[in-house]
One Martini backbone bead per residue (centre of mass of N, CA, C, O) as a GRO file, in nm:
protein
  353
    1UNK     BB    1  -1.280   1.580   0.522
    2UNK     BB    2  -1.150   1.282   0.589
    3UNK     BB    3  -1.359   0.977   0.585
    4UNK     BB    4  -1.538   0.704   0.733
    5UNK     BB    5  -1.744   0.539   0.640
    6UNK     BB    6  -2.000   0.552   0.883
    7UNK     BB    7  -1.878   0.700   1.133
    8UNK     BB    8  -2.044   0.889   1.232
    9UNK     BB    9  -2.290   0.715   1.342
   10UNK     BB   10  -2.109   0.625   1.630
   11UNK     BB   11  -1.939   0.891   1.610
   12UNK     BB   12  -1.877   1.212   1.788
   13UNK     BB   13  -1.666   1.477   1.703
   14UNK     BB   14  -1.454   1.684   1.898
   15UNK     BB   15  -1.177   1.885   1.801
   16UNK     BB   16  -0.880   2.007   1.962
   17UNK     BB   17  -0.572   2.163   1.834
   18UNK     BB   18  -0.200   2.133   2.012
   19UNK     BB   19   0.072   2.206   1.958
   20UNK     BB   20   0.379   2.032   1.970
   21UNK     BB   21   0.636   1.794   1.986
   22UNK     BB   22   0.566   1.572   1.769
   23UNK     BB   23   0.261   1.685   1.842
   24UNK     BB   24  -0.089   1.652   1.911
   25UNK     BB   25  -0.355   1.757   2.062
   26UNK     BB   26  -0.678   1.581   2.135
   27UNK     BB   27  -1.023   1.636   2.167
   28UNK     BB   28  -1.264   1.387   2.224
   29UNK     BB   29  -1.531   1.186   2.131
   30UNK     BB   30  -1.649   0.858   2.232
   31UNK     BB   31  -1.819   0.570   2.166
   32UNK     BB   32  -1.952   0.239   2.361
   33UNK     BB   33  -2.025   0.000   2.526
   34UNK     BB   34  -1.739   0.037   2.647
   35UNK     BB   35  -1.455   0.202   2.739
   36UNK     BB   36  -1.317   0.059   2.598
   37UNK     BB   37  -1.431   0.130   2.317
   38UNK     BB   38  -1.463   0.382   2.312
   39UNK     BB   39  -1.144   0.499   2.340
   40UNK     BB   40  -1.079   0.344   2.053
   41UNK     BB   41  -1.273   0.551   1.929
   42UNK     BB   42  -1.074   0.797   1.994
   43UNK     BB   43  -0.837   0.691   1.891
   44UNK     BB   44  -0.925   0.738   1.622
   45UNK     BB   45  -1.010   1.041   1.586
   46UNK     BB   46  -0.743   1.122   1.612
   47UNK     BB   47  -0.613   1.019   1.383
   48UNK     BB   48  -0.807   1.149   1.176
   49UNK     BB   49  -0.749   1.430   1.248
   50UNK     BB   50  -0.418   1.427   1.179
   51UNK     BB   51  -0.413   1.271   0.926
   52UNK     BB   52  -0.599   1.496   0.768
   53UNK     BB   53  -0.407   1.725   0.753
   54UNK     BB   54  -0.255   1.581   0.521
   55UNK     BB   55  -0.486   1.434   0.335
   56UNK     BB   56  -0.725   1.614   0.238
   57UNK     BB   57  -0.675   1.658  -0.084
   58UNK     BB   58  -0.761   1.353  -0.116
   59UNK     BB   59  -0.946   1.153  -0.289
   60UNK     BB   60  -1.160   0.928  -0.109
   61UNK     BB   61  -1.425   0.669  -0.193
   62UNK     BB   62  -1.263   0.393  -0.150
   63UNK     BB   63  -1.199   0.170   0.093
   64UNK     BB   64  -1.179   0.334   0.365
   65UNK     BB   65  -1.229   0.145   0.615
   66UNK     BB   66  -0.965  -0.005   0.510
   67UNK     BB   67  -0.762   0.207   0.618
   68UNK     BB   68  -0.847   0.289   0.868
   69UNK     BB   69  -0.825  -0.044   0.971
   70UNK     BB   70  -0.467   0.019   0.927
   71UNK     BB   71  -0.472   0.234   1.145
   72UNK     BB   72  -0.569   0.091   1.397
   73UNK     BB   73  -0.382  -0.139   1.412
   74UNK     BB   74  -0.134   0.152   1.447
   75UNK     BB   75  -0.206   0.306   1.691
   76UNK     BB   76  -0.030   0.247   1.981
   77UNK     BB   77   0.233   0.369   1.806
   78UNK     BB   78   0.070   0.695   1.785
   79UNK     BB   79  -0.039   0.717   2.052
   80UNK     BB   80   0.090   0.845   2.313
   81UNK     BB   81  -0.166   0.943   2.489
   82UNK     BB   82  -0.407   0.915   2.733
   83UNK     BB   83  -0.713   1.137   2.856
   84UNK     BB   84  -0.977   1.069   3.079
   85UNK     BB   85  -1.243   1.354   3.156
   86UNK     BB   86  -1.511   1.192   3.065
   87UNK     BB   87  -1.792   0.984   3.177
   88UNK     BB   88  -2.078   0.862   3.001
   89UNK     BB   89  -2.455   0.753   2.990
   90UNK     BB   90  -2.651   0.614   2.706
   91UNK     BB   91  -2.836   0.414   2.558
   92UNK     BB   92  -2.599   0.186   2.662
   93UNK     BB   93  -2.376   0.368   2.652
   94UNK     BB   94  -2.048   0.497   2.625
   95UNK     BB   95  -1.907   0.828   2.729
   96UNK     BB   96  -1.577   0.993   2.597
   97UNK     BB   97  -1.380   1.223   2.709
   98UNK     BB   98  -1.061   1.302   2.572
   99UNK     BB   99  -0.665   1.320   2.567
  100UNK     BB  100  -0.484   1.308   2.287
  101UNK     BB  101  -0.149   1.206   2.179
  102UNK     BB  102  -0.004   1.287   1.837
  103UNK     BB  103   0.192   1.185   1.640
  104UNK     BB  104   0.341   1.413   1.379
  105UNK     BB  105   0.594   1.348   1.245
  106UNK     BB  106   0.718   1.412   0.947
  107UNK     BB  107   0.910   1.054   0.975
  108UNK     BB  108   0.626   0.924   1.009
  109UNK     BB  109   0.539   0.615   0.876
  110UNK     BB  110   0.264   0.601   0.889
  111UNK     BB  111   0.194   0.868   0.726
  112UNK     BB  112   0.339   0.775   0.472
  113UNK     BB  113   0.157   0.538   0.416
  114UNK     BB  114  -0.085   0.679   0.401
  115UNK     BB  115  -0.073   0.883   0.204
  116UNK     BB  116   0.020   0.684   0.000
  117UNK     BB  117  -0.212   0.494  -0.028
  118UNK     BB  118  -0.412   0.754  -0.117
  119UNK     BB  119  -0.264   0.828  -0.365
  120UNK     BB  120  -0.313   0.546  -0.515
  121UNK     BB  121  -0.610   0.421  -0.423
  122UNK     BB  122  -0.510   0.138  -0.261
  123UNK     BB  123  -0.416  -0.092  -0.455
  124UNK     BB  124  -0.368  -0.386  -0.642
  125UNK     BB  125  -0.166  -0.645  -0.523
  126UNK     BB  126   0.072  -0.807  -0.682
  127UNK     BB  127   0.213  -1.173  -0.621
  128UNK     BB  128   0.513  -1.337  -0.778
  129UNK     BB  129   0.743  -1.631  -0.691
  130UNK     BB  130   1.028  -1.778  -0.842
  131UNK     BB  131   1.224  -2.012  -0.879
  132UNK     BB  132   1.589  -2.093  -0.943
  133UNK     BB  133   1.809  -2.276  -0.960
  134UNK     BB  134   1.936  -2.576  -0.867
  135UNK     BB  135   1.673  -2.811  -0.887
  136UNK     BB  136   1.354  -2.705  -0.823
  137UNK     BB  137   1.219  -2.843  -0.614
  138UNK     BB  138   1.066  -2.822  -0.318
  139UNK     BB  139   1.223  -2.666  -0.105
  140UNK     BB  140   1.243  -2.405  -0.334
  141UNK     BB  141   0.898  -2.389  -0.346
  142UNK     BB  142   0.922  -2.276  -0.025
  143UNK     BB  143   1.058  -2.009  -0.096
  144UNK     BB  144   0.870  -1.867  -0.275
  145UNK     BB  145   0.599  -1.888  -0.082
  146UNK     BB  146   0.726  -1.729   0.139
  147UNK     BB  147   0.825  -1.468  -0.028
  148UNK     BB  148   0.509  -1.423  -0.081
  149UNK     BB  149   0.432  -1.363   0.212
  150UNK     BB  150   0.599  -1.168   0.320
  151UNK     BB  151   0.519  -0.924   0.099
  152UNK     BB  152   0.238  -0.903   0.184
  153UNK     BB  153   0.243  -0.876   0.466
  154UNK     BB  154   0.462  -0.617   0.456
  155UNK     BB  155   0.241  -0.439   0.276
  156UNK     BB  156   0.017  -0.497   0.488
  157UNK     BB  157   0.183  -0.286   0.726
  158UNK     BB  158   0.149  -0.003   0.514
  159UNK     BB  159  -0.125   0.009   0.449
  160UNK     BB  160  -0.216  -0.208   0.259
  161UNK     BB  161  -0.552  -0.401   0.150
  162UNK     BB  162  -0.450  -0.553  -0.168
  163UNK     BB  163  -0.326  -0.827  -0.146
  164UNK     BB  164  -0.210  -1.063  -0.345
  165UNK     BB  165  -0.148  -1.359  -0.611
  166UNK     BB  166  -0.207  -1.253  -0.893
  167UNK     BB  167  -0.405  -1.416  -1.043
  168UNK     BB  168  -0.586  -1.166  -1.065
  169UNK     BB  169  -0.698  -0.848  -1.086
  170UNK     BB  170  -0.468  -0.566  -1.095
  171UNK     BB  171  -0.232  -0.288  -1.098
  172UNK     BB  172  -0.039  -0.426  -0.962
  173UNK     BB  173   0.328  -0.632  -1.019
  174UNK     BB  174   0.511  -0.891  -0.849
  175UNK     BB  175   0.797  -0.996  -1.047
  176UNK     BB  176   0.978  -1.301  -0.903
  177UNK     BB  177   1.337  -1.457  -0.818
  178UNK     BB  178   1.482  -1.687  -0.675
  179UNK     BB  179   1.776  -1.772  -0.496
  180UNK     BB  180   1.878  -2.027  -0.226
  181UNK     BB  181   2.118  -2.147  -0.067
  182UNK     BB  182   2.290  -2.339   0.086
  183UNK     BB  183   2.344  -2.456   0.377
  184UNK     BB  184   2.701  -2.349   0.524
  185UNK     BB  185   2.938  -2.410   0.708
  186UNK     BB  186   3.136  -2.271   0.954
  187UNK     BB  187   3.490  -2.211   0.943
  188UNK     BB  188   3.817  -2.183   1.089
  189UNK     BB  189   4.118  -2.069   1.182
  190UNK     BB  190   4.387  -2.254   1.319
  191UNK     BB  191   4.601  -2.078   1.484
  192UNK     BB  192   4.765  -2.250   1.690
  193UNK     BB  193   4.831  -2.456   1.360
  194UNK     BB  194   4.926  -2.297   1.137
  195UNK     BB  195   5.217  -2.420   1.047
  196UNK     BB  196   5.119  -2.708   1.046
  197UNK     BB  197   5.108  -3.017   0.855
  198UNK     BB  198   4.775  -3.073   0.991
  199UNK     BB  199   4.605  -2.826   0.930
  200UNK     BB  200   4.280  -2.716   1.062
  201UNK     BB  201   3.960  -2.670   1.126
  202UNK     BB  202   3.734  -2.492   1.298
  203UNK     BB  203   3.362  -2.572   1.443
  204UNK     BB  204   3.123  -2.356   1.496
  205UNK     BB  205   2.850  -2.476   1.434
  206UNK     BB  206   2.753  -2.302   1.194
  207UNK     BB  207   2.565  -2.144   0.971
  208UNK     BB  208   2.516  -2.031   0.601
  209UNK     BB  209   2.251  -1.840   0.378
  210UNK     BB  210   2.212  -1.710   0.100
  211UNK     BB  211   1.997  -1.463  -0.089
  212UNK     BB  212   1.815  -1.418  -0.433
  213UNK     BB  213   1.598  -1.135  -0.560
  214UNK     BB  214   1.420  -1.067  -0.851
  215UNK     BB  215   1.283  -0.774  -0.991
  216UNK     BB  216   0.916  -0.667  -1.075
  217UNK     BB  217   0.729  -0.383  -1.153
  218UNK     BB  218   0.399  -0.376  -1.267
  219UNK     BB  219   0.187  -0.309  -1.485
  220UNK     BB  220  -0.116  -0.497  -1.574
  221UNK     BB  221  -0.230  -0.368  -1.822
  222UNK     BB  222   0.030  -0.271  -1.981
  223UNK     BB  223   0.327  -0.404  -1.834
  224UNK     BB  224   0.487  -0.198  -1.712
  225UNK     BB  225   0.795  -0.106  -1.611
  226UNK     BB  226   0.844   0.088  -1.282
  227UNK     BB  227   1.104  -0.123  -1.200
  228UNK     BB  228   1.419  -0.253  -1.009
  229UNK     BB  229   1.542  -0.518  -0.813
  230UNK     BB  230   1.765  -0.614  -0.549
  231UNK     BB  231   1.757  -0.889  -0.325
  232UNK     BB  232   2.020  -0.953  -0.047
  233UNK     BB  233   2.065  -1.211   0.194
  234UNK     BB  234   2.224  -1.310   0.502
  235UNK     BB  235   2.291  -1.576   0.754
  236UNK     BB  236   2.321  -1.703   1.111
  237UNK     BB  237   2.332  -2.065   1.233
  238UNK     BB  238   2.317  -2.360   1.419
  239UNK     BB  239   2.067  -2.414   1.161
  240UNK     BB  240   2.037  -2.480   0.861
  241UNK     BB  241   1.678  -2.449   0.872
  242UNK     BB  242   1.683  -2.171   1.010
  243UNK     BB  243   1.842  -2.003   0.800
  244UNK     BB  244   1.729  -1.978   0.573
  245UNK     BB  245   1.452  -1.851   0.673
  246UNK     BB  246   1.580  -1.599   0.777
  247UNK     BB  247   1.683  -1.516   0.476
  248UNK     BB  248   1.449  -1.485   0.352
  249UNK     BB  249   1.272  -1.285   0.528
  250UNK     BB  250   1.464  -1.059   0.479
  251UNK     BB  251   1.431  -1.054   0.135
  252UNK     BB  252   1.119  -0.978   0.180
  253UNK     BB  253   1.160  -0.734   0.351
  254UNK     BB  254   1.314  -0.588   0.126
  255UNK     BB  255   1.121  -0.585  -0.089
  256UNK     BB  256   0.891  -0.420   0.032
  257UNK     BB  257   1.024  -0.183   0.059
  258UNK     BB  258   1.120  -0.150  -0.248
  259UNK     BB  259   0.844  -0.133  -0.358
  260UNK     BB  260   0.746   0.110  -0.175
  261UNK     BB  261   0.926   0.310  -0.326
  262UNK     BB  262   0.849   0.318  -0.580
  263UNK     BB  263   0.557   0.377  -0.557
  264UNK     BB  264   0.593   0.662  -0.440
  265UNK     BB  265   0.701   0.757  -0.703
  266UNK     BB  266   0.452   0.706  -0.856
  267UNK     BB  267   0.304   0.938  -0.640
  268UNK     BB  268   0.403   1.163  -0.777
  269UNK     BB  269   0.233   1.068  -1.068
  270UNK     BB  270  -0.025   0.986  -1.069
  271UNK     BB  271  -0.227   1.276  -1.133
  272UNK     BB  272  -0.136   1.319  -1.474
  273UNK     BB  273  -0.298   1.067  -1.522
  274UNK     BB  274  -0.557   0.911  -1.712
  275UNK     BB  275  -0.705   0.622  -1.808
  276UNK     BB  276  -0.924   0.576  -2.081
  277UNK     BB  277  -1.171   0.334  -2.138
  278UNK     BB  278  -1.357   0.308  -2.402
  279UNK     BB  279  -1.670   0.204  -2.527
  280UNK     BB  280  -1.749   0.178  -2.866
  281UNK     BB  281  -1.853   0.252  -3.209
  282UNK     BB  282  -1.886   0.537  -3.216
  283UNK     BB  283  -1.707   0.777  -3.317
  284UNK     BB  284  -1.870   1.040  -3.315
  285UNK     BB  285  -1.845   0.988  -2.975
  286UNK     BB  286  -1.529   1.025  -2.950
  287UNK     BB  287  -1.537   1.332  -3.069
  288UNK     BB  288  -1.716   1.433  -2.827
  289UNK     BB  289  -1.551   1.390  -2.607
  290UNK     BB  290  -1.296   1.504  -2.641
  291UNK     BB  291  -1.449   1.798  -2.578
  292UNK     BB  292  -1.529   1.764  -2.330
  293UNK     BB  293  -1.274   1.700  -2.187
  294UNK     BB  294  -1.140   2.003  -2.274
  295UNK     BB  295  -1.406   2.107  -2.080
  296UNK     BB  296  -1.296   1.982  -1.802
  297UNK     BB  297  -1.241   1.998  -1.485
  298UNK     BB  298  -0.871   1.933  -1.446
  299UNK     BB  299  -0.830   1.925  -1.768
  300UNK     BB  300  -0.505   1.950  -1.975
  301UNK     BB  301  -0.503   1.652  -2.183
  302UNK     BB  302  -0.583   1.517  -2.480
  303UNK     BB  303  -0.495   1.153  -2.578
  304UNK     BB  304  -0.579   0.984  -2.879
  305UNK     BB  305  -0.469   0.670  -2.916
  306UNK     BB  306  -0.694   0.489  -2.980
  307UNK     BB  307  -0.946   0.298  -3.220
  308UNK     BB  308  -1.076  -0.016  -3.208
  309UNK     BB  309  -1.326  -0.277  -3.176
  310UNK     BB  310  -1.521  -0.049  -2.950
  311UNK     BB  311  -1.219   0.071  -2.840
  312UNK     BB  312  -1.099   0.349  -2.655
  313UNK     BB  313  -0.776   0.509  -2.579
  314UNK     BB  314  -0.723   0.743  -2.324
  315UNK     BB  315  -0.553   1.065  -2.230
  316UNK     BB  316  -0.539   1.225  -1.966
  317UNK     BB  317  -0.495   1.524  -1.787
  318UNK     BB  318  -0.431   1.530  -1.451
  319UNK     BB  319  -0.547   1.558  -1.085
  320UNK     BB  320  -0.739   1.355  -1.101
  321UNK     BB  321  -0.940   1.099  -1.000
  322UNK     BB  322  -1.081   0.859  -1.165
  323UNK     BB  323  -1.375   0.923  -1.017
  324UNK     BB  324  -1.388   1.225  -1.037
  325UNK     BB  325  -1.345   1.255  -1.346
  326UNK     BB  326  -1.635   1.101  -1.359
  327UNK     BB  327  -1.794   1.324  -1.234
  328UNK     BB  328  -1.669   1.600  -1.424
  329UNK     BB  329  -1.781   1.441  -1.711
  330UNK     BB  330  -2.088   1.414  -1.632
  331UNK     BB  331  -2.092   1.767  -1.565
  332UNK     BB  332  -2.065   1.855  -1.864
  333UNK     BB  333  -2.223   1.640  -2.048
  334UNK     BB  334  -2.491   1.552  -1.921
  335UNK     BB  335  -2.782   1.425  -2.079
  336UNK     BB  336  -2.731   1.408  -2.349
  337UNK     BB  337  -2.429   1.250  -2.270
  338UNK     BB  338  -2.388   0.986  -2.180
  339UNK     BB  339  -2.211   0.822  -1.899
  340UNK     BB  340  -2.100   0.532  -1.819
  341UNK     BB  341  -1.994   0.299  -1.550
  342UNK     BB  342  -1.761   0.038  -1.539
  343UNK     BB  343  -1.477   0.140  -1.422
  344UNK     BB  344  -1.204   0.115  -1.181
  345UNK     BB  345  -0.844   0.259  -1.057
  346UNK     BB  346  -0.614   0.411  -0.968
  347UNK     BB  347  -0.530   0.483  -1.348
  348UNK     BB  348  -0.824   0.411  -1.402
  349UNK     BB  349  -1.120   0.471  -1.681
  350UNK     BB  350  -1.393   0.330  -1.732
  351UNK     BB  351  -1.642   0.346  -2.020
  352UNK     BB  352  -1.972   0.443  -2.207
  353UNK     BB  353  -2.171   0.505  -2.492
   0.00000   0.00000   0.00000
């Protein structure tokens, strides 16, 4: 079952379901300094009871705490009931027995974005938005790191714990152009007036701003496009510059859903290959590696890509996480032929010969 670090030293769970409408009923123990400490981690572990019925089967062994404490954050709109049926204390501590309500709707979005989020294996999520057009002055290089922000926020709401601005080292590259349109008055005609020669349109005190993001989802790595998308959206406001504002928010939140979406097809695929950067000068040890891999449980097909420079890179296919692959490729290998982990990624996986 899967669970995080340290969860259990100081939450001891004892859960039984019993399937309801579109929820699992969960009875659960939590301890904590007080009650209410108690009953949050009861709900936390109702919660790990529920999610892990569905995501078992995805081995996750890095940055547990942080996906947990990305579903605690939207416990409250996932626990439909809590009810404490027994409330004891021992050694500081309030120790609390609940029955608690867990929604498992097959189309709740929390399940949906945590499944993703494991099957990616949490992913370093990089933004980057340039603005284009206009005169590309200040006013509208604080519209692209508005959207740079917005899609951070909203991609980390989805239960992504690693999104950054993509300066540094990352799985996944969200490469965008903004364009903002000024906003424009809107103005209706003058019905009353409509056939007279002095013909005039009525202020209706509003404005509109309309804008246009185009998007690139690329691997870092590689830097291979795994999608493309446009999002345009326009809102309208009796302030022109909260107009502005509320239409790039628009455009960000929708372009955050569209990478959503992306990332998920790349997880329908995610563990059909694993990149592997070996390190080595010795050919020698690169044509024993492939055959060792060939003998890897869970390994369905080797090839080698390149070998130039002291660096050699492999195509595994496999479905299993970069992790575990080196965990089954060391205990193939044996003593004879050590194999160091020098790093890994959701889709990669470094070692040294």
């Amino acid at each position: 079952m899967f669970s995080a670090k340290n969860f259990f030293a100081t939450l001891a769970v004892i859960f039984f379901l019993t399937t309801t409408v579109n929820a699992q009923v969960v009875t659960v123990q939590g301890s904590g300094i007080s009650e209410d400490a108690a009953i949050k981690a009861a709900k936390r572990a109702a919660v790990e009871a529920v999610v892990g019925t569905l995501i078992q089967s995805r081995a996750m062994s890095v940055d547990s705490e942080l996906i947990f404490d990305a579903v605690q954050s939207r416990t409250q709109g996932y626990v439909t009931s809590c009810e404490v049926v027994k409330t004891t204390s021992s050694g500081g501590l309030i120790f609390v027995t609940a029955r608690i309500d867990v929604a498992d709707t097959p189309d709740s979005a929390l399940m949906k974005d945590v499944e993703l989020v494991m099957t990616l294996n949490d992913p370093r999520l990089g933004v980057v938005v340039e603005h284009y057009g206009d005169d590309g002055g200040e006013t509208f290089k604080k519209h692209a790191v508005h959207v740079e922000a917005v899609i951070r926020e909203e991609l980390i709401k989805r239960g992504f714990t690693h999104v950054v601005d993509a300066r540094g080292e990352v799985d996944y590259v969200i490469v965008g152009q903004i364009s903002v349109g000024k906003a424009q008055e809107i103005r209706l005609p003058n019905w009353r007036n409509i056939s007279g020669d002095d013909f005039k349109t009525l202020d209706t005190g509003l404005s509109r701003s309309t804008a246009t993001l185009d998007c690139k989802l690329k691997k870092f790595d590689t830097d291979e496009v795994i999608g493309e998308f446009r999002s345009q959206s326009n809102a309208s406001d009796a302030t022109g510059n909260e107009v502005t504002a509320q239409t790039v928010t628009q455009l960000a939140a929708d372009a955050a859903q569209q990478v959503r979406s992306i990332l998920s097809r790349e997880a329908s695929k995610a563990f059909s290959s694993v990149k592997i950067i070996v390190r080595t000068s010795d050919g020698e040890k690169i044509l024993a590696l492939e055959e060792i891999l060939r003998q890897t449980p869970g390994v369905t097909s080797v090839h080698m890509r390149t070998f130039r420079g002291g660096q050699c890179i492999v195509d595994a296919g496999t479905d299993l996480t970069p992790q575990n692959l080196y965990r089954a490729l060391v205990q193939t290998a044996g003593d004879k032929f050590p194999v160091k982990l020098s790093g890994f990624s959701s889709i990669t996986l470094e070692i040294s010969l």
